[in-house]
LODRENZA-580238 format. One record per residue (C-alpha): x, z, y. Coordinates in steps of 0.001 Angstrom, whole numbers. Layout:
BEGIN
x  z  y
X  Z  Y
...
This chain:
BEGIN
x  z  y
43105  7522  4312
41774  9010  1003
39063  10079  426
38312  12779  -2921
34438  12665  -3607
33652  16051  -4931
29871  17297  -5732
29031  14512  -3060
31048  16051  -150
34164  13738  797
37697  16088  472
40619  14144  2547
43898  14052  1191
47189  12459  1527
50313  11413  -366
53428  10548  629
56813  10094  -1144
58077  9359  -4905
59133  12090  -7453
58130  15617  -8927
54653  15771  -6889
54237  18935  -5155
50814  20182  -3585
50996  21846  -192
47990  24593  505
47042  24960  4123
46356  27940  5501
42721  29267  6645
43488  27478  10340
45475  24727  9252
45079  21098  7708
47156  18429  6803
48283  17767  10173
49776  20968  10148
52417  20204  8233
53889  16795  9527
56677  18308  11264
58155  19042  7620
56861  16004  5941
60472  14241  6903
62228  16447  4775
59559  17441  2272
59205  13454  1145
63154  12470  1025
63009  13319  -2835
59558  14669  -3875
55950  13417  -3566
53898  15183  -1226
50262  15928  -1956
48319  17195  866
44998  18271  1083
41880  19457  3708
39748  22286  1893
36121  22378  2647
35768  23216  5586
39299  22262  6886
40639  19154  9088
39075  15513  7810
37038  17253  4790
33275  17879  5167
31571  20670  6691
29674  23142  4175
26976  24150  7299
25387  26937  7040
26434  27714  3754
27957  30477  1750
30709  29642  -615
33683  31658  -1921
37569  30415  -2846
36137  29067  -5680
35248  26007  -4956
38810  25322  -3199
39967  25707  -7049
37125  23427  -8179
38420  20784  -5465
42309  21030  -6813
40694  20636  -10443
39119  17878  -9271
42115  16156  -7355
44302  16325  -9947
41998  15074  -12715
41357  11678  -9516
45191  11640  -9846
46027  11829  -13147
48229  14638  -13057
49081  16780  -16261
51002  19559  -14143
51612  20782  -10919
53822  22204  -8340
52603  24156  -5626
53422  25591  -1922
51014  27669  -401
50647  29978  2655
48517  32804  3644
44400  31562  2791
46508  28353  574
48287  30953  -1397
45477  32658  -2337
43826  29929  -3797
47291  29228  -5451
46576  32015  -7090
42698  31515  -7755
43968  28133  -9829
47147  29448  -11713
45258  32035  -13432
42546  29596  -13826
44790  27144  -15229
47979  28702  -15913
48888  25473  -18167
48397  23443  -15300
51074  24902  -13265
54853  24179  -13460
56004  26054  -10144
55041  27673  -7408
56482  28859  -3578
54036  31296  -2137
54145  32499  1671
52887  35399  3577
50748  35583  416
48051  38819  -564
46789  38976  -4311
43658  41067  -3096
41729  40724  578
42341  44801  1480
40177  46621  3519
42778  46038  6449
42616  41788  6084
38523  42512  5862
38315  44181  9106
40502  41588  10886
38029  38763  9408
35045  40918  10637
36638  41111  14331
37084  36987  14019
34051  36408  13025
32615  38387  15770
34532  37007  18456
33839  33478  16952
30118  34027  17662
31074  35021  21378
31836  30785  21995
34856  32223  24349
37584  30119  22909
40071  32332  24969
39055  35643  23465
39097  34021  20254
42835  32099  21082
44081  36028  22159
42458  37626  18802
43829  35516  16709
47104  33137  17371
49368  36010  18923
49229  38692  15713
50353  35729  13503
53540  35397  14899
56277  37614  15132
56984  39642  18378
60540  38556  18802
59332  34769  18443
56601  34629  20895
58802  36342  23429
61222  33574  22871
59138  30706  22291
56667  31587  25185
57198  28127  27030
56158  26746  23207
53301  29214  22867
52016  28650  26480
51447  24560  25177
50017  25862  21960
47102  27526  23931
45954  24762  25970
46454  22408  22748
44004  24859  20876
41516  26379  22957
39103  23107  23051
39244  23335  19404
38980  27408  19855
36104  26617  21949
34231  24264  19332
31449  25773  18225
31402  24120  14418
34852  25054  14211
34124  28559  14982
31277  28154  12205
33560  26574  9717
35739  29127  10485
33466  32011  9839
32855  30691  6430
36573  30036  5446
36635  33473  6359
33845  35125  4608
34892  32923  1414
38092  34812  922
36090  38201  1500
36108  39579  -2051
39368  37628  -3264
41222  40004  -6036
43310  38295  -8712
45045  41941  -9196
43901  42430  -12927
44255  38364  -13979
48080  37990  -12678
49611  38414  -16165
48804  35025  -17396
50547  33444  -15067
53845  31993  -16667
55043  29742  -14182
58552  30411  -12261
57379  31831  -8495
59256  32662  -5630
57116  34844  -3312
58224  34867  72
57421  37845  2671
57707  38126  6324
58745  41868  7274
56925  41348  10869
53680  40016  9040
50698  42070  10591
47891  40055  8439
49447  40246  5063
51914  43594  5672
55107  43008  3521
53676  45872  821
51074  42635  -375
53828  40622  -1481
55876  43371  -3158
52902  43923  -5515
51909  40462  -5809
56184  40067  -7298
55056  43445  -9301
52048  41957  -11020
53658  38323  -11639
56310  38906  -14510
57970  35088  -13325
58597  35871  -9494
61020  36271  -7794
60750  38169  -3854
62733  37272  -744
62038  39119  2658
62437  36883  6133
63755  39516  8635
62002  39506  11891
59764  36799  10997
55565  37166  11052
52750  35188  9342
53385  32338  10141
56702  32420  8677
57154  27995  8267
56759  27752  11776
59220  30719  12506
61626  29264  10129
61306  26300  9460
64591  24877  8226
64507  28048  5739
60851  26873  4663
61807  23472  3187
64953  24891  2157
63083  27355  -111
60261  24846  -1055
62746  22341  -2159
65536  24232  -3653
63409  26284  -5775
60732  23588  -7122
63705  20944  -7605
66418  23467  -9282
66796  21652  -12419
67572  25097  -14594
65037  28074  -14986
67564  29408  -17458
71217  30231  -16929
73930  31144  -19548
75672  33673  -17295
């Protein structure tokens, strides 16, 4: 277990693996457990850098605070300053790609590539009034309503239908935790931190190779968020999942380590073609 100590909070991360290190961004519900049914594949040739935002998984608690994406940058300065690390790769997805974002055009030299999914460069008025309807239901205590509100819309209609057996074990893995009332309060503020997020007018400094990676059944960040995001970034490249929703790695996942470790590992940016 280790253990990041930043501003006197304790930040968990995790590495696993040997190679080019890559840094894996969870989403707003998600921590590094989220991602161990990938880690097989993800460590064969890279190093794997995982890590709970405030807020998030084994990380502290920020109670009754207000805080904005800000200090998720601050923690990645921090962590890769503990680890000695001149440049990074990074994966990120959905609330993790944002504050992709936040850092790269913080630190633009700091960045060699990134893979960004289901990924906004601006909290819209449409993400804002989801958050608002979370938050509210959050405050309710009913981990059901709050379960129904949130976990369906993030996956496509085709795969729930499918999956339903799948989906059915999710729920009764989730609601106690959907029913934990300093979840719901951690929850609140991970979502009120990415409230105002707008990296819209700092995109252009960004330099580093991108692939940007939309889901066309995405009904949190609609499929028009990523084509601007590849508009703005003048080093991305945009692929579209057919009939996939937000959260596209679980949808996919074979595709989502495919496209994490082909495009960070390619050897070439440049092609004499």
């Amino acid at each position: 277990m280790s253990i990041l100590n930043f501003k006197g909070r304790n930040v968990y991360y995790d590495i696993q693996g040997e190679g080019k290190p890559i840094l894996i961004l969870n989403g707003i519900m998600m921590s590094t457990k989220s991602w161990e049914p990938f880690m097989e594949s993800l460590v064969a040739s890279n190093q794997i850098i995982r890590v709970d935002f405030i807020d998030q998984g084994q990380s502290d608690k920020l109670l009754s605070s207000v805080y904005t994406q800000d200090i998720q940058v601050q923690i990645i300065e921090s962590l890769l300053k503990a680890l000695k690390l001149e440049k990074i790769n990074i994966v990120g997805i959905s609330y993790g790609g944002e504050v992709a974002l936040a850092f790269a055009v913080k630190h633009p030299n700091l960045v060699d590539r990134m893979v960004l999914f289901n990924t906004t460069p601006y909290t819209s008025p449409w993400l804002q009034e989801i958050g608002y309807k979370w938050n509210s239901i959050g405050r309710t205590r009913n981990g059901q309503t709050y379960y129904q509100a949130t976990i369906p819309a993030i996956y496509s209609p085709s795969f729930y239908e499918k999956r339903l057996e799948w989906m059915k074990k999710r729920e009764q893995i989730l609601l106690p935790v959907f029913s934990n009332p300093d979840f719901l309060d951690a929850m609140e503020r991970l979502t009120n931190s990415a409230e105002n997020f707008d990296v819209r007018n700092e995109l252009h400094v960004v330099d580093a190779p991108t692939l940007i990676v939309a889901a066309d059944e995405d009904y949190l960040t609609p499929i028009q968020n990523q084509k601007t995001l590849h508009e703005l970034m003048k080093n991305s490249e945009l692929i579209i999942l057919p009939g996939v929703g937000h959260a596209s790695m679980y949808e996919r996942p074979m595709l989502f380590t495919s496209l994490v470790l082909g495009f960070i590992n390619t050897k070439q940016t440049i092609y004499n073609i």
